[in-house]
N, C-alpha and C positions, 0 to 999 in steps of 0.2 A: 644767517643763523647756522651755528655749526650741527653737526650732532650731537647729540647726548653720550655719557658716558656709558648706560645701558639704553636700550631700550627695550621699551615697556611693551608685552607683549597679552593680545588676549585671546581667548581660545572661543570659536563661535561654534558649538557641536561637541559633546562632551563624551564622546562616542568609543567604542576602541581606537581607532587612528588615530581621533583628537587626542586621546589622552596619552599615546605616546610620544607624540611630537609635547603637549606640555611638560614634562614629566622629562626628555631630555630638557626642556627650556628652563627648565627651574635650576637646574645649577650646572648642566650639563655644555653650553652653548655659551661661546667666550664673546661679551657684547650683549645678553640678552636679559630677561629679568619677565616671569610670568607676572602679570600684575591683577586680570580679573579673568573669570567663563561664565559663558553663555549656555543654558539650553532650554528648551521648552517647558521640557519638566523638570520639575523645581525641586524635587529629591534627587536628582543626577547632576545637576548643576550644585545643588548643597554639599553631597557627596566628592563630588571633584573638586569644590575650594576648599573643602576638610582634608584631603587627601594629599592638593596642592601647599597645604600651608598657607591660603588663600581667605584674604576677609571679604573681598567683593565676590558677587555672582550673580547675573541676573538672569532672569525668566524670556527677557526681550531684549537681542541682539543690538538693539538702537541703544540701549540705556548701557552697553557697553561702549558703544561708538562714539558716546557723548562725554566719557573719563578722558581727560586731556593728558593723563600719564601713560593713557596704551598708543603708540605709535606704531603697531603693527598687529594685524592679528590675521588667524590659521582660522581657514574653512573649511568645518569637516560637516555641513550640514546636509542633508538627504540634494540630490543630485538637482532637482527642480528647485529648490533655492536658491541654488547659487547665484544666481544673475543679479536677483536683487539684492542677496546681501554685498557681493562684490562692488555693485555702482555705489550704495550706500556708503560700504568703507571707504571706497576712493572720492567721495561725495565732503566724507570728513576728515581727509586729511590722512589717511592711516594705510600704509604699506598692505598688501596682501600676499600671502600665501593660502591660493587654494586647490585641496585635495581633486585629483579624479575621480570621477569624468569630470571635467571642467563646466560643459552646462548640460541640455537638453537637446539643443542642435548650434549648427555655429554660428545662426543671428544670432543667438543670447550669447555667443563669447566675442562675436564681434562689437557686443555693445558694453561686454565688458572690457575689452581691452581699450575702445576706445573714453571710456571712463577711467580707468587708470593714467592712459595717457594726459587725456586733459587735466586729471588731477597733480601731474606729473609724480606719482606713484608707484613701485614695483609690485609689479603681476608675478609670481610665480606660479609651475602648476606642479603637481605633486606626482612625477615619476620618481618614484626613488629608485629605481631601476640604474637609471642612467649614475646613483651612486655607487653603487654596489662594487665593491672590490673586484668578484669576477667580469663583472660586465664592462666593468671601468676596463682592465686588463685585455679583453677581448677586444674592445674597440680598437685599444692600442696597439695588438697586433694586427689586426685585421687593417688597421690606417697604412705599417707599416708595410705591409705586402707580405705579411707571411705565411698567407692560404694562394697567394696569386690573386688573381680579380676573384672576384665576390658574384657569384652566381645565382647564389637558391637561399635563402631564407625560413630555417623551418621553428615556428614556437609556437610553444604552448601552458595554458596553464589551466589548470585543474583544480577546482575547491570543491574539501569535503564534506562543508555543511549542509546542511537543508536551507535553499534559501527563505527568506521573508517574507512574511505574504504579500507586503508591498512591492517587492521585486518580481511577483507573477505579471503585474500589470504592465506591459510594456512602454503606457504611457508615465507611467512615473520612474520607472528604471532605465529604459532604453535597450535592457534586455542581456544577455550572459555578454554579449561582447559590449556592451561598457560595462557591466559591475564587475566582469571578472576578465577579458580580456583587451581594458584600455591599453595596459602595460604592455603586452604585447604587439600591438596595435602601434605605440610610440617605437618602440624597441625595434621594430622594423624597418621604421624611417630611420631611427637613428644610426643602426647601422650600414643602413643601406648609403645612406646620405641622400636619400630621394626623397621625392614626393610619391605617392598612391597611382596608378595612371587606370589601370583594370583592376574588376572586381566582382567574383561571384561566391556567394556563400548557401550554406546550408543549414537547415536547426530541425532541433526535432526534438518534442519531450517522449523522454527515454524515463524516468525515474519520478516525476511527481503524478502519476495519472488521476490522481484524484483531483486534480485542476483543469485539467484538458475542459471537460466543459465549460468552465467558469471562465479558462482563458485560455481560448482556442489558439492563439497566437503565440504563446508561452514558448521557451524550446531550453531546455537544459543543458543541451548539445549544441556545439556547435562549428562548422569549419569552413574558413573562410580564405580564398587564396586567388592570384592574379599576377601583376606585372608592376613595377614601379616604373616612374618616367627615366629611370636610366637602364632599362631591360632586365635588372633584377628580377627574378622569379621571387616569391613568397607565399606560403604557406603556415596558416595560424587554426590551431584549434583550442576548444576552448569547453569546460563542463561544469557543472556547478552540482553538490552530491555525490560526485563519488567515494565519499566516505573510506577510503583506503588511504588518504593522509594529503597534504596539498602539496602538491607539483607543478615545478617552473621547471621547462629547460626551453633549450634555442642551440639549434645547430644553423653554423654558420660554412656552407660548402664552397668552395673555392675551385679557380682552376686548376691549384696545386694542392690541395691540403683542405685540411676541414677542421673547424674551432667547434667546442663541445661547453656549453656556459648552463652552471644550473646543479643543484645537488639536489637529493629528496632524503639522505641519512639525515638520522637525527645526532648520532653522533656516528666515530668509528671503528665502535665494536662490533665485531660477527661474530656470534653464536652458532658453533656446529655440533648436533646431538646425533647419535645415530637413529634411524628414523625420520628424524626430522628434516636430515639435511641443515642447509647453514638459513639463519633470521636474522636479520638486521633493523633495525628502529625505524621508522618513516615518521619524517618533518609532520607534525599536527598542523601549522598555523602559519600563516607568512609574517605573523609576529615576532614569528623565529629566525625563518630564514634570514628577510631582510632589515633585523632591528639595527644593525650600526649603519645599513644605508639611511636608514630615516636620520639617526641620528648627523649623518655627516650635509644631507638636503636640508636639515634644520641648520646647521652651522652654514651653508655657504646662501641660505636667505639673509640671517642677519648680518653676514657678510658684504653682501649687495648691499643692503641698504647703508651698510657704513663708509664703504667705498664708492657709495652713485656710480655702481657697476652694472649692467646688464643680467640678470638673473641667469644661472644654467640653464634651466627650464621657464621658455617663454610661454604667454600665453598665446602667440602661432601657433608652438607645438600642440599645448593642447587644442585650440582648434581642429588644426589637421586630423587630430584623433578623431573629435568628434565627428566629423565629416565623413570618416572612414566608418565610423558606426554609423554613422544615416545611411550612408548606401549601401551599407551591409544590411542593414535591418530591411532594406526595401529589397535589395536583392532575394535574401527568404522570402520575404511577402510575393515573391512572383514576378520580380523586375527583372530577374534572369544577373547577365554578365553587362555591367555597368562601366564606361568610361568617366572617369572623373577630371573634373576642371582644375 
């Protein structure tokens, strides 16, 4: 049985992510065609098939899985779902791409990906990072030798909103290093080309203290850093709240040179007043920064699945991620400096 001429795509989480990955998939993505969404709530899900130009929408992810015109669909549902809506999609026949963090720990993505497999399905997981023009570029020099060996690893990333009270509990989030420093976390292996080998980290709420009792475990803060199994240094920090705008960068030091990946202008104009000195705009949203990454990770999913090609982003990668966040989280809890397997 060949491919389809589109395929039909449906969106489970109708969230901001989700709705940027449908939204290029509506007319944006050559190969693809949104066809229904999913969400809980049934005014979010009404709202983004009226948005989408969309007649289907349902309240319950299964009554998406069950339209024999979606042949792929994008998870963007809160981070402890995924597992099982993952096996279900691969259960019925249906491609996946799903958002970060991939699961809760890496049984739940070992049992997704070997669900996928048996399904014989594509797993993608959602770095758009590894799209990104400059990151894409940085690799490319960094492969070809033009910092010398690769040394030290340093990233970070900073969001400015208040998180969600769901995001206090560390049993449903996983905590600032999955909701806000998976990508970083990936982005280290990737360009490292390694695996995680040591690891110790730190946290600490700095900015919500009206939760500290309610969730003593909580940390706003956070910095985490060690050795990869090819003697790479790395060093990741990470914060949620700082309200001064959101920030990605990653320096990459070498034995000859040093790569600098990452902007935080919103555009580039500078303002110089006397008094004031010079102002410049600072990025609001990583909506911004990275919206033609998402767009081009949406394009080489349906790509894979047209070609029976191997996804850019496997679900190993994510894995490894998560992995990286388990021993970081126990690392804060008091495990000290952890070897990993």
């Amino acid at each position: 049985m060949g491919v389809p001429e589109e395929i039909g795509v449906g969106l489970i989480g109708c969230g901001r992510a989700g709705m940027i990955h449908a939204r290029n998939l509506v007319n944006k993505v050559p190969g693809a065609r949104m066809e229904a969404v999913a969400d809980v709530n049934e005014e979010t899900a009404r709202e983004a098939a009226g948005e989408l130009g969309l007649s289907k929408w349902h309240t319950d992810y299964r009554d998406l899985l069950n339209d024999g015109r979606v042949g792929a669909v994008i998870v963007v549902a809160p981070t402890d779902l995924h597992c099982a809506i993952v096996k279900d999609s691969a259960a019925a026949g249906k491609h996946v791409f799903c958002e970060k963090p991939m699961a809760m720990n890496a049984a739940e993505c070992g049992e997704m990906i070997g669900a996928c497999d048996k399904a014989g399905v594509k797993l993608q997981i959602g770095f758009m990072r590894r799209f990104d023009r400059s990151f894409m570029e940085a690799k490319r020099l960094l492969d070809e030798g033009a910092i010398g060996d690769l040394v030290l690893i340093k990233s970070h990333t900073r969001g400015p909103s208040k998180p969600r009270p769901w995001m206090y509990e560390l049993k449903k989030s996983n905590g600032i290093l999955a909701e806000v420093n998976s990508h970083d976390i990936d982005a280290v292996r990737w360009f490292s080309g390694s695996d995680y080998r040591t690891l110790s980290a730190f946290g600490g709420n700095y900015r919500n203290p009206e939760v500290r009792e309610s969730y003593p475990d909580y940390y706003d803060s956070v910095v985490m850093a060690g050795t990869m199994k090819n003697g790479v240094q790395y060093v990741i920090d990470g914060a949620a709240y700082v309200q001064y705008g959101y920030d990605s960068h990653v320096e990459l030091v070498g034995t000859r040179g040093l790569l600098h990946v990452g902007g935080h202008r919103s555009d580039s104009v500078e303002l110089t007043v006397p008094g004031e000195g010079t102002r410049t705009g600072f990025v609001k949203s990583w909506t911004v920064l990275f919206e033609d990454a998402y767009l081009r990770e949406d394009i080489a999913f349906i790509q894979a699945i047209r070609e029976d090609s191997q996804p850019l982003v496997t679900g190993l990668d994510g894995m490894m991620a998560v992995k990286a966040v388990e021993a970081g989280n126990a690392s804060i809890a008091g495990q000290g400096i952890l070897i990993l397997q």
